[in-house]
N, C-alpha and C positions, 0 to 999 in steps of 0.2 A: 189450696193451690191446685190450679186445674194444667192438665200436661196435653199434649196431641196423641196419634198415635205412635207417629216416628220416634217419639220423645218417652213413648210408654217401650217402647220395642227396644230402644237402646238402654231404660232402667232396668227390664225383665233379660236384657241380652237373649234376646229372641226375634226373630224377623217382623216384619211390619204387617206383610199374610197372615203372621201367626196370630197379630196382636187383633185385627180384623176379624180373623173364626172364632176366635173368643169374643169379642163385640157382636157376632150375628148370633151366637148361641146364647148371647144375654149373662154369660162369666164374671164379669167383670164389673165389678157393683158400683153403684152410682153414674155409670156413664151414658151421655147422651147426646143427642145428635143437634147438634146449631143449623137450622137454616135447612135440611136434608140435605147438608152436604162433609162438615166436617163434626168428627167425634170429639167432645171433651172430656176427661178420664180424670176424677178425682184421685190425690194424692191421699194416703193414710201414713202415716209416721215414715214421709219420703217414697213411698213405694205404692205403685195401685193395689187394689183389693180385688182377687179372683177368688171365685168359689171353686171346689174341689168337686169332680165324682167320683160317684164310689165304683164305678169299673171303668177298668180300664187303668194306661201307665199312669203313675203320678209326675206333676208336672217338676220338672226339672229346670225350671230358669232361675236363673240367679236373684238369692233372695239378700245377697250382702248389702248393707248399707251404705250408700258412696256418699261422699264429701266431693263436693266441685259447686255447691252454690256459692254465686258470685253476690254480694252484697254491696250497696250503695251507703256510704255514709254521709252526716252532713257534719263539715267542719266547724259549731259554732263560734271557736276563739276567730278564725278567719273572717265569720259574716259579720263579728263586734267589731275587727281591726279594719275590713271595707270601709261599711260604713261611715265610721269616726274621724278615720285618716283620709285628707286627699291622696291622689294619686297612686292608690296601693291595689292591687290588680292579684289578689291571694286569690289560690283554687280553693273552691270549698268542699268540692266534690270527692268521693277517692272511692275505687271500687277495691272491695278487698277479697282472697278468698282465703277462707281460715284465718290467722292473721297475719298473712303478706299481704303486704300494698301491690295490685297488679297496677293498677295508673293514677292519675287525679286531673282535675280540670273542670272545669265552670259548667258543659254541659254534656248528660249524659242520655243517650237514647238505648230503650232496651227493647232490642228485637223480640216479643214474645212476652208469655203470661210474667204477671210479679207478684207481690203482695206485700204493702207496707207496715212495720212491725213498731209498736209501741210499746216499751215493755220498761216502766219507772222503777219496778223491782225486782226487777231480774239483767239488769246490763249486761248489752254486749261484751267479749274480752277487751275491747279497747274500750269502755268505759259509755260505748254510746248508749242511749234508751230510745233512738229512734231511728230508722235505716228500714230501706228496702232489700227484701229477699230476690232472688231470682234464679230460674235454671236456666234462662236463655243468653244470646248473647248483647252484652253493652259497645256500642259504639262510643267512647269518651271527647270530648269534644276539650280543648287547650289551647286559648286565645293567643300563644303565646310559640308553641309547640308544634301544636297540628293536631290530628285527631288517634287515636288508637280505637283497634277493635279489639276489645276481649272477648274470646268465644271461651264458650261453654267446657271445661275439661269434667269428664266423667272418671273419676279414682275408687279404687277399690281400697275397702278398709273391712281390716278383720276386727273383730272386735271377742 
């Protein structure tokens, strides 16, 4: 999963200057530049990869691991009862984080990078094997309801 920098500066809890003079000094491994205008910063087990030197302070930015990705599921008992039944108007969507349900509804827009996850032997906690990940925020869309926006919550977790 590829992050910005604004996105890298609020995981590192570090300003967005800062996460730039690590990008011009070359720190910061795997990142590269789209178009000569915007930086893309590989993620490594949720967090970017900065190299260290050897003089000078050592770097002091938050290296905790946070929980606030926002996940897309797809509801298949819903897409079998659409289908089959007339008139039946079920959400199939549901954004969840951890596992509470923040919304659900038919369609979902995600402001920013994602990456769709397949995983037949290892299920999600609700039992899915297919869902998208995401750190940005989902606009939900509820033919029925209206729309909601779920933004992005960044938590800190000790472990």
């Amino acid at each position: 999963m590829f992050i910005s920098t604004t996105e890298a500066a609020s995981l590192l809890s570090i300003s967005t200057q800062r996460v730039r003079v690590l990008l011009k000094e070359g720190r910061i491994q795997g990142a590269r530049k789209i178009n000569n205008r915007a930086w893309v910063i590989p993620l490594h087990e949720g967090m970017p990869r900065i190299h260290r030197r050897r003089k000078g302070p050592k770097p002091r930015w938050s290296s905790h691991q946070r929980c606030g990705k926002n996940t897309v599921h797809f509801n298949r008992n819903h897409i079998g009862i659409n289908t089959t039944k007339k008139n039946t108007d079920l959400t199939i969507l549901s954004v969840k984080e951890g596992s509470s349900n923040l919304a659900t509804g038919h369609e979902a827009e995600i402001h920013g990078p994602c990456r769709i996850v397949y995983r037949a032997n290892k299920p999600h906690s609700c039992g899915a094997t297919v869902w998208i990940e995401t750190l940005a925020a989902v606009t939900m869309v509820d033919y029925k309801e209206g729309i909601f926006k779920i933004d992005n919550k960044w938590v800190l977790t000790d472990e």
